[in-house]
VOBA-1610 file (N, C-alpha, C; in pm, whole numbers, padded with zeros to 5 digits, always signed):
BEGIN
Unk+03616+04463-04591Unk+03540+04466-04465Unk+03469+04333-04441Unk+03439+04336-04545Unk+03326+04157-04518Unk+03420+04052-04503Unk+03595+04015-04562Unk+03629+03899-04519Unk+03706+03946-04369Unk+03720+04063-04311Unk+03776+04098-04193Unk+03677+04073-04105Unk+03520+04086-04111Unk+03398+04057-04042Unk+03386+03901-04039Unk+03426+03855-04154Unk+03421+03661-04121Unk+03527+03643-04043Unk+03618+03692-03972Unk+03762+03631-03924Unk+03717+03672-03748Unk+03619+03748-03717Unk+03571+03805-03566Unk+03437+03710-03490Unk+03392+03731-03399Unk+03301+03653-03348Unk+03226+03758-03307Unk+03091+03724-03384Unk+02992+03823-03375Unk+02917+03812-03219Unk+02859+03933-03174Unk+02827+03916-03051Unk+02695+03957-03013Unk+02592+03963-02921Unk+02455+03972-02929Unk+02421+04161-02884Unk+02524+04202-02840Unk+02470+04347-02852Unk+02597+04411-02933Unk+02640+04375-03075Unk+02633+04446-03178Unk+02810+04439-03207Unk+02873+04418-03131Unk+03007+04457-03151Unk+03099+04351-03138Unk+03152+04334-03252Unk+03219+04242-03308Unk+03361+04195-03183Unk+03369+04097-03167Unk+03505+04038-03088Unk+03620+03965-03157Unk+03733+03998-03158Unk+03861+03921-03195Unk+03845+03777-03098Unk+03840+03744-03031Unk+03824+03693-02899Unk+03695+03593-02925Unk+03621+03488-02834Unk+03528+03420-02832Unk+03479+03514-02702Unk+03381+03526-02715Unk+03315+03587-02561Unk+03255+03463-02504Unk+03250+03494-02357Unk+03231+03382-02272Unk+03066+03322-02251Unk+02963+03408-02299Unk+02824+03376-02378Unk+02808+03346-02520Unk+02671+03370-02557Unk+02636+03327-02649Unk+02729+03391-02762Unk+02740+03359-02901Unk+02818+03419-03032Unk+02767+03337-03119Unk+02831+03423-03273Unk+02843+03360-03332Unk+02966+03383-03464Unk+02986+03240-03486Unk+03133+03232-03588Unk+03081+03242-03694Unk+03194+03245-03819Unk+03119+03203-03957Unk+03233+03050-03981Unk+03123+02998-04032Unk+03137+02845-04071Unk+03159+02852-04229Unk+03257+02804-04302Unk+03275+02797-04449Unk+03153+02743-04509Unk+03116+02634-04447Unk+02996+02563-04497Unk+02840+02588-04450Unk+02836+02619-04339Unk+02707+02649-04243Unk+02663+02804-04260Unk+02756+02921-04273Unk+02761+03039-04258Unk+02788+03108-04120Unk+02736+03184-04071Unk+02693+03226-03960Unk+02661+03133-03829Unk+02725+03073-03747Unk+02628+02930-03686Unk+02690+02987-03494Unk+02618+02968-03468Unk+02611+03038-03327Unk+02685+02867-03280Unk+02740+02940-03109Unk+02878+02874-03099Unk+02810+02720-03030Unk+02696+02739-02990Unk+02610+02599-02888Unk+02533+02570-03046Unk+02544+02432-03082Unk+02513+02477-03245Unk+02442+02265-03214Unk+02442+02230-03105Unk+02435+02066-03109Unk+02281+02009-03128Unk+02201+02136-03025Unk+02056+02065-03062Unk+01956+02111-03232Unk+02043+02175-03321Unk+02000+02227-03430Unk+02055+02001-03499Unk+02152+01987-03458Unk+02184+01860-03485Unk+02057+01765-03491Unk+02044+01787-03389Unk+01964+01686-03293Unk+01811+01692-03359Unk+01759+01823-03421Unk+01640+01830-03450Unk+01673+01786-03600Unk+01766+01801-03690Unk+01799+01725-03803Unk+01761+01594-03843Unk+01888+01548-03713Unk+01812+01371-03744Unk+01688+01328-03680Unk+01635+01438-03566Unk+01461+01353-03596Unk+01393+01359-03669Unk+01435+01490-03717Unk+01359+01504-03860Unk+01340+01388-03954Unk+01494+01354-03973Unk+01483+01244-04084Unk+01449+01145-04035Unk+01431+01098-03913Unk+01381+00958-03883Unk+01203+00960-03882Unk+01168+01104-03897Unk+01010+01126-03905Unk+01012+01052-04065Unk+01092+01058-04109Unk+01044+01011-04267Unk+01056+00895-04269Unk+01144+00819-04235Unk+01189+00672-04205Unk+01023+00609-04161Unk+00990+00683-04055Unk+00856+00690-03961Unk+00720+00655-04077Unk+00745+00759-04127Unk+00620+00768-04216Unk+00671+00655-04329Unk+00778+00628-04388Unk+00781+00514-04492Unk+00788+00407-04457Unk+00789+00332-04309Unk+00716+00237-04261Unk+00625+00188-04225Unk+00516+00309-04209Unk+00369+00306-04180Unk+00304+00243-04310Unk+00360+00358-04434Unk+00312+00371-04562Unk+00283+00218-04649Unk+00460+00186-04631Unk+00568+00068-04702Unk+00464-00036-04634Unk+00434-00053-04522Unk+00450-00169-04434Unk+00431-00313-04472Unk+00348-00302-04594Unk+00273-00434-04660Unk+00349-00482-04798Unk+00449-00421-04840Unk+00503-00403-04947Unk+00665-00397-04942Unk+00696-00503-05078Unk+00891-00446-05061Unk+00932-00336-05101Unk+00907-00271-05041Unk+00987-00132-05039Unk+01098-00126-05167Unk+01189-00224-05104Unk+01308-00221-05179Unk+01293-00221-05338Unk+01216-00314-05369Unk+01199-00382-05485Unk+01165-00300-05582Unk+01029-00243-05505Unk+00953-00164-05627Unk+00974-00009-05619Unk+01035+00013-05512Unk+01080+00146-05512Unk+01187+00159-05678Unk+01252+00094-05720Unk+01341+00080-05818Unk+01318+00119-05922Unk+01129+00035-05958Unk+01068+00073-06078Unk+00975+00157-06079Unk+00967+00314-05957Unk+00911+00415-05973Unk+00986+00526-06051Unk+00912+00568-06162Unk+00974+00695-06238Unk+00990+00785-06152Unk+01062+00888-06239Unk+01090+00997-06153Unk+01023+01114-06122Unk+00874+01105-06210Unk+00805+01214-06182Unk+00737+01166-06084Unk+00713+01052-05982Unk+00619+01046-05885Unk+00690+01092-05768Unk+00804+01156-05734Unk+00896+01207-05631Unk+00904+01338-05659Unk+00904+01386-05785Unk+00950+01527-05818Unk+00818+01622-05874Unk+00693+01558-05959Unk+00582+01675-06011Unk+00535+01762-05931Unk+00505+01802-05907Unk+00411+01912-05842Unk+00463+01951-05698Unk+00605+01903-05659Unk+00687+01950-05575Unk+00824+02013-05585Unk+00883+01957-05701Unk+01026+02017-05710Unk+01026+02119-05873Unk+01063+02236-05822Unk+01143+02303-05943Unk+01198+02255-06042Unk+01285+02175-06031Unk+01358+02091-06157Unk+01227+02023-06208Unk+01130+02009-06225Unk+01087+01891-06229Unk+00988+02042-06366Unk+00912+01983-06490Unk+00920+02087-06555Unk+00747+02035-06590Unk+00701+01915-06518Unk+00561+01874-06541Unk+00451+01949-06480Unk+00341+01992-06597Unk+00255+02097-06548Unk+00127+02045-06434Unk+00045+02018-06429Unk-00091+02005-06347Unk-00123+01887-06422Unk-00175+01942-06583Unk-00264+01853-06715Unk-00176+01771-06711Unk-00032+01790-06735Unk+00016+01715-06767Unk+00069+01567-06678Unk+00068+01612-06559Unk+00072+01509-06415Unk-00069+01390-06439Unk-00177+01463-06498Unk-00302+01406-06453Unk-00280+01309-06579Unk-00251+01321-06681Unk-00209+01260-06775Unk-00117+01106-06783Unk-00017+01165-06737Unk+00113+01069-06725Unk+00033+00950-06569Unk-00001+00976-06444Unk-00063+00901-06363Unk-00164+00848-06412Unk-00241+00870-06536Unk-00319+00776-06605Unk-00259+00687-06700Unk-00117+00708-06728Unk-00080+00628-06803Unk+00012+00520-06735Unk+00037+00556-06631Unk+00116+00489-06534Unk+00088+00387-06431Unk-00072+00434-06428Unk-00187+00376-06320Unk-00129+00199-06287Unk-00058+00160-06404Unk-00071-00001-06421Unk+00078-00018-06311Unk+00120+00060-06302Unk+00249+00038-06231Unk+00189+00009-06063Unk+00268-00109-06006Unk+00246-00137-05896Unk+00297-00048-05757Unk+00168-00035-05737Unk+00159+00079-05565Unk+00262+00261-05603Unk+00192+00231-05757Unk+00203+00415-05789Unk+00158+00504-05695Unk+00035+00492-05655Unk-00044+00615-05530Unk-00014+00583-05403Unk+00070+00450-05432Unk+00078+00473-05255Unk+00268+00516-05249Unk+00304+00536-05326Unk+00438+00632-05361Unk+00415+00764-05393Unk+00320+00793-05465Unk+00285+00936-05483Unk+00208+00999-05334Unk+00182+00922-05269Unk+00181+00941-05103Unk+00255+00972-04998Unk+00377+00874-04999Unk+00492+00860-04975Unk+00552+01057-04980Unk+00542+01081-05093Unk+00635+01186-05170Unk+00534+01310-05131Unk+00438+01296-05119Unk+00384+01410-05065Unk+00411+01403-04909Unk+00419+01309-04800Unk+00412+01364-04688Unk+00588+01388-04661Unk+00691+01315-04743Unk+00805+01380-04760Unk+00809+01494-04794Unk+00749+01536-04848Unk+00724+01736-04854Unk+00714+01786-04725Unk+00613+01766-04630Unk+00583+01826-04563Unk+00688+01790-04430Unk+00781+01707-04482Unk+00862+01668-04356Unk+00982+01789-04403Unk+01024+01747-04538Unk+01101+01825-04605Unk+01097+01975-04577Unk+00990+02032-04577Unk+00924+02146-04522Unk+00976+02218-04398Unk+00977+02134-04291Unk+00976+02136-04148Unk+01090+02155-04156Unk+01195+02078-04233Unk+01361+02047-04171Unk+01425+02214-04244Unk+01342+02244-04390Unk+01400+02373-04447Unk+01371+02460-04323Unk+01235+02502-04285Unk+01172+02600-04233Unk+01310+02567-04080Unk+01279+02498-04045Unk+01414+02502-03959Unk+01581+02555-04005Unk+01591+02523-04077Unk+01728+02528-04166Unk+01733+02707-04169Unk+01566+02768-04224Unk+01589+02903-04257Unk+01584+02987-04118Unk+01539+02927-03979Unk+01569+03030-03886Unk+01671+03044-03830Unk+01781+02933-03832Unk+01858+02905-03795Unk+01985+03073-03863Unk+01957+03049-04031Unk+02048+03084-04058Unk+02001+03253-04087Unk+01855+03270-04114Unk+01832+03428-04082Unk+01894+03465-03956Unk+01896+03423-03858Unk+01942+03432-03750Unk+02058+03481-03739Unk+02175+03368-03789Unk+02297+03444-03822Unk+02314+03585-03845Unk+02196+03566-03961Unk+02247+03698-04060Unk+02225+03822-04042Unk+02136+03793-03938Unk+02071+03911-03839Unk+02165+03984-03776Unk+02289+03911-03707Unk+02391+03900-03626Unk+02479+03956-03684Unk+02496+03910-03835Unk+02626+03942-03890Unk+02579+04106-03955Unk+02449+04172-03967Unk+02428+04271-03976Unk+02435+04378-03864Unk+02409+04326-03778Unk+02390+04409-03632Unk+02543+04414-03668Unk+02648+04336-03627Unk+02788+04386-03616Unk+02862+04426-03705Unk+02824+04435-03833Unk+02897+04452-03971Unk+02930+04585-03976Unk+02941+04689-03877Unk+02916+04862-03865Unk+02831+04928-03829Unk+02898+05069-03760Unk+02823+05158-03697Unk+02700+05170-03767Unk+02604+05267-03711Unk+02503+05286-03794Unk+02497+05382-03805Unk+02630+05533-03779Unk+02647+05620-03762Unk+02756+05636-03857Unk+02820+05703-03935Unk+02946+05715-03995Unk+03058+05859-03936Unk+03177+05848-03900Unk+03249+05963-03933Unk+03185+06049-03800Unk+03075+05985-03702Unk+03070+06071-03538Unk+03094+06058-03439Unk+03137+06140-03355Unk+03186+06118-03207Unk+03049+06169-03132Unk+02978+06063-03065Unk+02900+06072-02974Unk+02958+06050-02839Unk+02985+06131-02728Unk+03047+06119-02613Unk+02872+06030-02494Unk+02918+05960-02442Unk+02813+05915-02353Unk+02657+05927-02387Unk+02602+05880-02488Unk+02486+05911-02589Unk+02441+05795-02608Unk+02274+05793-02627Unk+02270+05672-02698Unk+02194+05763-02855Unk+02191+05706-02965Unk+02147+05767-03056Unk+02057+05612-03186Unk+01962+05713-03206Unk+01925+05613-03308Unk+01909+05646-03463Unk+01879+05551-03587Unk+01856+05578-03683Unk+01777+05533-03770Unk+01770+05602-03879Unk+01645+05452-03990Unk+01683+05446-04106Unk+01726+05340-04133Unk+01811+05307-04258Unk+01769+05161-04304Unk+01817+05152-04453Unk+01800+05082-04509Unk+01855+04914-04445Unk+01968+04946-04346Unk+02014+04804-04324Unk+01964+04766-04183Unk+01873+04909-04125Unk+01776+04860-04003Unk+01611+04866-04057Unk+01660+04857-04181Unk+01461+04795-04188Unk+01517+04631-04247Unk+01628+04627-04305Unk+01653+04462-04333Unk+01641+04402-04204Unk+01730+04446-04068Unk+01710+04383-03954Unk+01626+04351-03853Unk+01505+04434-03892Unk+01350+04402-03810Unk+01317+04288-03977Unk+01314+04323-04061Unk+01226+04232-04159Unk+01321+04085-04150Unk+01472+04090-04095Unk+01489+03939-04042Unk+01440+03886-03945Unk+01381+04024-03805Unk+01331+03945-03662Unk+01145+03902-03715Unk+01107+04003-03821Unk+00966+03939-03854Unk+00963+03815-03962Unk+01093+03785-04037Unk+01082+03614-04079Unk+01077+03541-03966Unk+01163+03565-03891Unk+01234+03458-03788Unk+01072+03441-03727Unk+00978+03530-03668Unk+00882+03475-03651Unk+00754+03423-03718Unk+00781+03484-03796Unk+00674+03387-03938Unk+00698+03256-03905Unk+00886+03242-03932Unk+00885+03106-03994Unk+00863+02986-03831Unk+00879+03048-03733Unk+00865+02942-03617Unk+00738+02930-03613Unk+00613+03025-03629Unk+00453+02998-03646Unk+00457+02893-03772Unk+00518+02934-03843Unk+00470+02801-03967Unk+00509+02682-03908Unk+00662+02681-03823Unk+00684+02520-03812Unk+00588+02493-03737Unk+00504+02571-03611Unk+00433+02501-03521Unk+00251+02446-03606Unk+00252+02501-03794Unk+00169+02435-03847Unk+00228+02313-03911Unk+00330+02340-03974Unk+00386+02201-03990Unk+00360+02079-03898Unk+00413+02086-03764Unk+00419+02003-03700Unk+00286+01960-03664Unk+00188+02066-03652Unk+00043+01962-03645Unk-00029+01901-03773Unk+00004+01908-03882Unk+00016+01843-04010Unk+00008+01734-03998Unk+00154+01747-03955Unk+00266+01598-03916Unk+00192+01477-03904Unk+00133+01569-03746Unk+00067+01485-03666Unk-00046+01421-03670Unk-00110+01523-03731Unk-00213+01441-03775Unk-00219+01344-03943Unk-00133+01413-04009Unk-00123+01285-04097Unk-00055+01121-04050Unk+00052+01165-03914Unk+00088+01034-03950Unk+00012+00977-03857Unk-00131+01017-03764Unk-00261+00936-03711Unk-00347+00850-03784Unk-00338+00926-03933Unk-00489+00891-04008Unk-00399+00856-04190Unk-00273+00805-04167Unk-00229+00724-04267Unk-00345+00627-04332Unk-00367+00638-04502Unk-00490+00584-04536Unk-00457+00390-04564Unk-00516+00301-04541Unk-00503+00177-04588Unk-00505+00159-04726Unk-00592+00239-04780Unk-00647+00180-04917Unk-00575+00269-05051Unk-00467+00199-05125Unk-00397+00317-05207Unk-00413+00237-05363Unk-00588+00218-05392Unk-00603+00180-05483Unk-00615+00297-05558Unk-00653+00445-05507Unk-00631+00581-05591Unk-00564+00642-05525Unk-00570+00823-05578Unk-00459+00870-05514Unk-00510+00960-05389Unk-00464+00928-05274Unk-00496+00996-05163Unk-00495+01138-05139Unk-00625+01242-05087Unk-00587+01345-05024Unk-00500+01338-04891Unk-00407+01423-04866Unk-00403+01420-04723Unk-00488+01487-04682Unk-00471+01402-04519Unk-00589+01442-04412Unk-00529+01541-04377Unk-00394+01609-04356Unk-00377+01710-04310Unk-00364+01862-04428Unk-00482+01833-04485Unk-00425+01905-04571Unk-00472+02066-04551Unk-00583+02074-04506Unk-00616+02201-04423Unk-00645+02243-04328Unk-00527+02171-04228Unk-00499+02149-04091Unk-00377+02260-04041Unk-00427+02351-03971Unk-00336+02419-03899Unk-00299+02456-03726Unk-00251+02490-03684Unk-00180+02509-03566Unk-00346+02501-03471Unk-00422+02590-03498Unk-00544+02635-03403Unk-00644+02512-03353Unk-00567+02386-03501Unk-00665+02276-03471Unk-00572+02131-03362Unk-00513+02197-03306Unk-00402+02137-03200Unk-00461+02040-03099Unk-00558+02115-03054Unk-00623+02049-02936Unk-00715+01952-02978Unk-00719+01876-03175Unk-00765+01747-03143Unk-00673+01637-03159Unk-00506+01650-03113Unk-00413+01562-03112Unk-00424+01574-02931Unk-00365+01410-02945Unk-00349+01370-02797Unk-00237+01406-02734Unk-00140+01455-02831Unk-00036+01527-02761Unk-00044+01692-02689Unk-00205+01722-02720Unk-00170+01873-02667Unk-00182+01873-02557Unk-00113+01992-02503Unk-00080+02103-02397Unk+00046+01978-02320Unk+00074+01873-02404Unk+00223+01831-02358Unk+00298+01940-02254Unk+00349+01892-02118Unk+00408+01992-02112Unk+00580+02003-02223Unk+00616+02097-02185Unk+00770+02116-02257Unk+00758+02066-02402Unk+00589+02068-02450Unk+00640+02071-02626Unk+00587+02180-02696Unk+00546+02213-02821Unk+00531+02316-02904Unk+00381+02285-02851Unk+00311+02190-02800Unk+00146+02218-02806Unk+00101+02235-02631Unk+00245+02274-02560Unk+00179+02315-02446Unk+00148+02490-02432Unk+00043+02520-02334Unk-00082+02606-02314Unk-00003+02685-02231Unk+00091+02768-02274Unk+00195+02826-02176Unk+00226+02975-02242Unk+00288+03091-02203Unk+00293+03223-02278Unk+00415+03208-02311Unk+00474+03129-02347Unk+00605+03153-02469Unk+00533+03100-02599Unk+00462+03013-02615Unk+00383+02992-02749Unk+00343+03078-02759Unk+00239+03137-02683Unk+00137+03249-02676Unk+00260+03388-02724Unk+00332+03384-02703Unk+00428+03484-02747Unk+00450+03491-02857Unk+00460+03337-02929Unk+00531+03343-03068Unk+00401+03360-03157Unk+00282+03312-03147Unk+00182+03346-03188Unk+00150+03465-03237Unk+00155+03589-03084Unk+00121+03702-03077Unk+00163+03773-03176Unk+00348+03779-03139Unk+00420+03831-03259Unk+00389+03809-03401Unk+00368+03674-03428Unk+00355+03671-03570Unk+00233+03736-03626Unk+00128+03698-03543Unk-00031+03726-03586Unk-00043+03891-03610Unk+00056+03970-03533Unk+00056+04116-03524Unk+00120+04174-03666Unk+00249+04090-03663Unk+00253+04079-03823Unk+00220+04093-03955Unk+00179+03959-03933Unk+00058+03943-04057Unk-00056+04018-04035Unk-00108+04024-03975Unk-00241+04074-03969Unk-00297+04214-03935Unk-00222+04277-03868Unk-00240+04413-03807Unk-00132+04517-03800Unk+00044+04506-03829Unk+00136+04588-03880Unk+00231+04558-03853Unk+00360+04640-03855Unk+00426+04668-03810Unk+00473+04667-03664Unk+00572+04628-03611Unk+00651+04616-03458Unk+00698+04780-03434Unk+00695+04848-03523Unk+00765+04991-03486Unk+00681+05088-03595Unk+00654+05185-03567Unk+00567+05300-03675Unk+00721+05343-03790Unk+00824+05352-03724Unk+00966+05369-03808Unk+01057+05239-03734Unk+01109+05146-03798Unk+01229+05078-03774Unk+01334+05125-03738Unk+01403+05125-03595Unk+01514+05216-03535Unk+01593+05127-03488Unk+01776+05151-03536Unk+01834+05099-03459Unk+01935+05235-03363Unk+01973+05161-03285Unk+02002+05264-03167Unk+02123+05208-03115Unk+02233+05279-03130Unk+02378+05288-03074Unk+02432+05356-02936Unk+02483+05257-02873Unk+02518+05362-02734Unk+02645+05381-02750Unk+02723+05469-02695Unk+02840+05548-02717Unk+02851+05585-02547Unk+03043+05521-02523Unk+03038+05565-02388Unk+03235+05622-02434Unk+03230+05745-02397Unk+03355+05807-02391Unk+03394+05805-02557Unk+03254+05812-02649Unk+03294+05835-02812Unk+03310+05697-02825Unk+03306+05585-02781Unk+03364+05461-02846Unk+03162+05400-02843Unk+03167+05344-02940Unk+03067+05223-02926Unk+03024+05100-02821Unk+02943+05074-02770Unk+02983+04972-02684Unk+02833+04890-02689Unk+02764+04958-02786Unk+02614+04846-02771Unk+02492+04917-02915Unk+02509+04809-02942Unk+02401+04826-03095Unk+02331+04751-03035Unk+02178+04810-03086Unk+02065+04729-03016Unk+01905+04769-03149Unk+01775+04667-03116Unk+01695+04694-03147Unk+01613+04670-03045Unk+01473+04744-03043Unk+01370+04769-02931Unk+01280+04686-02984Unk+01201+04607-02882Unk+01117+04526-02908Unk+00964+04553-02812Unk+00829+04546-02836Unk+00734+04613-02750Unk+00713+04496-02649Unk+00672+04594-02535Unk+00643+04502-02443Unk+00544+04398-02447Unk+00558+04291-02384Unk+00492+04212-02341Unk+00464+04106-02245Unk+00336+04106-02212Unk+00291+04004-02029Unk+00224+03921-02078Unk+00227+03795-02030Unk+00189+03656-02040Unk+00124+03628-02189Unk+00198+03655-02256Unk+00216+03629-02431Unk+00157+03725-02477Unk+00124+03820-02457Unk+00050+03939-02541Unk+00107+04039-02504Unk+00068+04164-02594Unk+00104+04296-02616Unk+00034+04367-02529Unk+00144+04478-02436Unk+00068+04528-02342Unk-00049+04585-02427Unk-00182+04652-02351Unk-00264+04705-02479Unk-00344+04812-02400Unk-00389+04908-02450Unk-00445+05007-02439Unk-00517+05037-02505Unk-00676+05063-02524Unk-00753+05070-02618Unk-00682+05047-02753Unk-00646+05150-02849Unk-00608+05085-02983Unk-00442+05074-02956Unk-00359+05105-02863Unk-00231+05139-02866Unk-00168+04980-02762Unk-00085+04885-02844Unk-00037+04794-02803Unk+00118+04785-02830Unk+00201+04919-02864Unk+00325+04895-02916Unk+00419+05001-02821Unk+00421+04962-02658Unk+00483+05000-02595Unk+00644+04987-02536Unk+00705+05075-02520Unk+00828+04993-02522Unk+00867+05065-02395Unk+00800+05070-02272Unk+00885+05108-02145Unk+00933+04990-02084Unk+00971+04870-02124Unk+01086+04807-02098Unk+01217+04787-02145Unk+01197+04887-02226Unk+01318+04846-02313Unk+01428+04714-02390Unk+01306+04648-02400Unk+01345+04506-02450Unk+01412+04551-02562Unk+01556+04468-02547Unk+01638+04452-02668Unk+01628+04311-02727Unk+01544+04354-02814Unk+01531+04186-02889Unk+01660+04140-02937Unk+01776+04205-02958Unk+01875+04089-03042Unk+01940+04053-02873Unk+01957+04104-02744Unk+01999+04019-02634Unk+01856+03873-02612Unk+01787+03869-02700Unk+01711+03746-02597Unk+01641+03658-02723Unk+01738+03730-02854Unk+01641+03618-02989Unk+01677+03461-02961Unk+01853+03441-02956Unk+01922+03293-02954Unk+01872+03261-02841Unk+01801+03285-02733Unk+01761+03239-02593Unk+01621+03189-02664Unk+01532+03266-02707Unk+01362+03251-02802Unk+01390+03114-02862Unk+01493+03118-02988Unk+01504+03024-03072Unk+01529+02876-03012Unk+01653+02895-02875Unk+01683+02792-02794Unk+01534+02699-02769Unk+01482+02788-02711Unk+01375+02752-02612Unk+01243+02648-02720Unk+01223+02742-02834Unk+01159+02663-02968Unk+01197+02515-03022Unk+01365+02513-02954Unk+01440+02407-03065Unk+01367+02309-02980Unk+01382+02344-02859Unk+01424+02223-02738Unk+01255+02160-02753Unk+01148+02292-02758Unk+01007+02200-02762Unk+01000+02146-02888Unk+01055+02191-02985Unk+01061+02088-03122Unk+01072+02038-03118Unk+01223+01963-03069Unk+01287+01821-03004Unk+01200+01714-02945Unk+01162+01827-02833Unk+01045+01719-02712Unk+00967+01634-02831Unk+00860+01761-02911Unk+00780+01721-02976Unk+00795+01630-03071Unk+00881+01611-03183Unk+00938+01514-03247Unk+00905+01408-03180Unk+00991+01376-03084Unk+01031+01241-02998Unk+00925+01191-02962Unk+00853+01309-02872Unk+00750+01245-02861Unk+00616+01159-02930Unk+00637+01256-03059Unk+00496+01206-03144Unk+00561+01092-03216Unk+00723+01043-03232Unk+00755+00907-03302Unk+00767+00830-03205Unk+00843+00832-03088Unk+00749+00719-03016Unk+00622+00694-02956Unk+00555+00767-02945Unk+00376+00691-02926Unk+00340+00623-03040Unk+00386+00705-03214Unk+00356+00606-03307Unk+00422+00424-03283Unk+00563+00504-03299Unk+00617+00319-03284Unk+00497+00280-03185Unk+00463+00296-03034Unk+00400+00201-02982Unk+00303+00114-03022Unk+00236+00231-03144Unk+00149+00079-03166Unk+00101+00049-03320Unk+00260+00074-03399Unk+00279+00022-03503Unk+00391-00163-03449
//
């Protein structure tokens, strides 16, 4: 079943196509997985990504050959206290940078390597909505959610184990776009307040800097970027904050099959309403669904819409830097 499901083109209300449909889809890629068929500005936010680092190791570098002495940095000032492979404890970091201290522009490489984290960060956290996304897709169409019934003109729902995986992929997918929109003010404000002096080792300034503290970059309420004052942020916010903080999107996780003449023709999940970024609300009751929003018809449209202010945003915050580096 699963290599007959890689050979079809998955589709946004549930049912798999031999065929490309003439909207949105998605294929499976040997290498990518799952990758929906308009796949160019996930590109596009890649390499700004990496030129944000380029960005930041010219700010950093600027006074210094890069080339030279990059050569004779060990390898724990790229890898301690960030990479897995890397097997150096806390004591033992504080240790080895005292023994190392004599090495030329150590902290301002162990600088370097921390705000490469947080770029590094941004490009994963991107990388992972992209491909929950897929997988979301490739679950919605992977089979009925019914086995062995003939429902004549019905819609019917259920609660199962592979429709609580498929709301707990639509509640990553929004975790992880609230985190990028902390990432990105990180970003921003670290690469404002880059330090001159890397005779020790620098805190970052962004280091307990999150999304709410937006409005003291000069880029906010941009229009068309992640820091404009508009209810599709206000949306992605909502969702997540409801999340984390206050429950569940559904009291039971339901997915719901329509059936027209016994055949299948639409797998769907319900999503609660909402007006100008918030949850309709009623004294304590905010989880209404008389619109019948089907969140998997309008997630790749959500995500679209995120990439494109990512994009803006990127661009925008590396060229105002270039201007007046």
């Amino acid at each position: 079943m699963e290599t007959d499901i890689k050979k079809k083109f998955l589709t946004l209300h549930g049912i798999p196509s031999d065929t490309p449909p003439k909207d949105t889809f998605y294929y499976y890629d040997i290498i990518n997985g799952w990758t929906i068929n308009n796949n160019k500005i996930n590109d596009e936010i890649n390499d700004e990504i990496i030129s944000l680092y380029y960005l930041f190791q010219d700010c950093i570098m600027k006074d210094i050959d890069y080339n030279t002495i990059c050569k004779k940095i060990p390898p724990f000032v790229s890898d301690s206290g960030l990479n897995s492979e890397s097997p150096v404890s806390k004591n033992m970091l504080e240790l080895i940078i005292n023994n190392f201290k004599n090495i030329p522009e150590i902290y301002r490489f162990l600088y370097l390597y921390d705000c490469d984290f947080l770029i590094q960060s941004l490009l994963t956290c991107h990388i992972e909505v992209k491909n929950i996304c897929g997988e979301f897709y490739h679950l919605l169409n992977s089979g009925p959610f019914f086995d062995n019934c003939n429902h004549i003109d019905s819609v019917r729902f259920t609660c199962s184990a592979d429709i609580t995986k498929l709301m707990s992929y639509v509640n990553f997918i929004f975790i992880r776009l609230y985190s990028i929109l902390d990432y990105v003010v990180k970003i921003c404000f670290e690469l404002d307040n880059i330090p001159n002096d890397f005779s020790k080792y620098n805190k970052m300034y962004s280091k307990n800097k999150l999304f709410g503290e937006k409005k003291r970059l000069s880029i906010n309420n941009r229009k068309d970027t992640l820091f404009e004052d508009c209810d599709f942020i206000k949306t992605i916010e909502t969702i997540r904050n409801h999340i984390i903080h206050d429950g569940i999107i559904d009291i039971r996780p339901k997915g719901y099959e329509r059936y027209v003449s016994g055949v299948i023709v639409e797998r769907f999940i319900l999503f609660p309403d909402i007006k100008n970024g918030r949850f309709e609300n009623y004294v304590n009751r905010k989880l209404f669904y008389g619109n019948e929003d089907k969140i998997n018809l309008r997630l790749p449209s959500i995500i679209d819409e995120f990439n494109s202010r990512l994009l803006n945003t990127i661009k925008i915050v590396i060229n105002n830097k270039k201007e007046i580096i």
